[in-house]
C-alpha positions in Angstrom: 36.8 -35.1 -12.9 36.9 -36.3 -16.5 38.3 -32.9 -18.1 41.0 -31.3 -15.8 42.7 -27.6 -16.4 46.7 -28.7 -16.3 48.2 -25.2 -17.5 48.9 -22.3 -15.3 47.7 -19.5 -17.7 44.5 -21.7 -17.7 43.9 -21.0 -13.7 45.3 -17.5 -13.9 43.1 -16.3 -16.5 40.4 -17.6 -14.3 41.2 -16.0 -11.5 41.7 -12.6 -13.6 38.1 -13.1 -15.5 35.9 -15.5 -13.5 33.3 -14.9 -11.6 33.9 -15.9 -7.4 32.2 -17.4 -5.0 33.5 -17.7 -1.2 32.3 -20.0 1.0 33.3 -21.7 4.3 35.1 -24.4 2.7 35.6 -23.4 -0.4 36.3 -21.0 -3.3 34.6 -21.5 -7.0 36.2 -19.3 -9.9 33.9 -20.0 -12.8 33.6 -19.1 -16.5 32.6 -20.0 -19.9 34.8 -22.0 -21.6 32.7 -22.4 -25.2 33.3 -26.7 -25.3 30.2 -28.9 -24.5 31.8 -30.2 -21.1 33.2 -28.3 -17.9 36.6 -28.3 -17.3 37.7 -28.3 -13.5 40.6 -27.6 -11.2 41.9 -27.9 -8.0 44.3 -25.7 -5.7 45.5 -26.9 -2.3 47.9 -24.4 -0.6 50.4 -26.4 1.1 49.6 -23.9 3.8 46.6 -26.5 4.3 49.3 -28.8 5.7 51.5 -31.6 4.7 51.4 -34.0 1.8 48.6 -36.7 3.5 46.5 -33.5 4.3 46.2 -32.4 1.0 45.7 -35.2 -0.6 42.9 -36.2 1.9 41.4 -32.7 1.0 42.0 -32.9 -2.9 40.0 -36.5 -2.4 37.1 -34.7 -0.2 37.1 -31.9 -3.3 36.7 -34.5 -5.9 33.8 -36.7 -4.2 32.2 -33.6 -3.4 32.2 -32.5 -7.2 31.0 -36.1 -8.2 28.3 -35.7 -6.4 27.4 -32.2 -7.7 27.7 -32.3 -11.3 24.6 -33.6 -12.3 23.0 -30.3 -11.1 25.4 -28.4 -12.9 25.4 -26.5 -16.4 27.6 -27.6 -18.9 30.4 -25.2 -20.7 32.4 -23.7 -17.9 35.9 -23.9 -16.2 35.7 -24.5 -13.0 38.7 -23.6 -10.5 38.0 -25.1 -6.7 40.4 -23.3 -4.1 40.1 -25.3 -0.6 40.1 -23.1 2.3 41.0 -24.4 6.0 38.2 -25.7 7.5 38.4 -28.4 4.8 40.9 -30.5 6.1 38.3 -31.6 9.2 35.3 -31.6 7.2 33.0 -34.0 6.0 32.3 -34.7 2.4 28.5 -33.8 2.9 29.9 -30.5 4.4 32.1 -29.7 1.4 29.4 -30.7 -0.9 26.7 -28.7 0.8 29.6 -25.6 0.7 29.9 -25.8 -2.8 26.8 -26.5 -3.9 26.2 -22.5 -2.5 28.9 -21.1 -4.4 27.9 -23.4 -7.2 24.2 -21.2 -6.7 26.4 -17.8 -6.2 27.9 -17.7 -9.7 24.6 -19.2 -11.5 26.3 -22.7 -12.1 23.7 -24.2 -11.0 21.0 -25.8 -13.2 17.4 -24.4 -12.7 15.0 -26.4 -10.3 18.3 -28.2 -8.7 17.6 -29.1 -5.0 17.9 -26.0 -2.3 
């Protein structure tokens, strides 16, 4: 994750204006940001568990977003919300889980794998 959101009118206006995607694992809040490059962010609820659990699951989020962005379009913001059944997953699990919701808001490029 080269280009971060930091700023908390950043995430809300995402939330407000972005498309969603749910999935098991996790939730996408996408939209266009105008710039060349997406911009992404995570959220971990410390509802997730303690300080080693959520920073095991903000890991798991980040390799799963490596992975994905080649297949993605450029020019959005990008807000990943982890959901419970993160914390036991597996990063082919999380990646798999985004790369639907990635498909659900049309982040996806065309002709990227099923």
């Amino acid at each position: 994750m080269k280009h971060t959101l930091k700023q908390n009118y950043e995430f809300r206006r995402l939330y407000r204006k972005g498309r969603s995607a749910a999935t098991r694992h996790v939730v996408l809040y996408v939209r266009r940001n105008g710039r060349a490059q997406n911009r992404t962010g995570l959220t971990v609820s410390p509802k997730l568990g303690g300080a080693v659990v959520r920073s095991r699951v903000k890991r798991l989020l980040r390799e799963a977003w490596r992975a994905l962005s080649p297949e993605l379009r450029s020019g959005y913001d990008v807000v990943i919300v982890a959901r419970t059944a993160c914390v036991p997953a597996k990063t082919g699990d999380v990646t798999a889980s985004m790369r639907k919701a990635a498909r659900a808001v049309g982040l996806l490029k065309e002709g990227a794998k099923p």
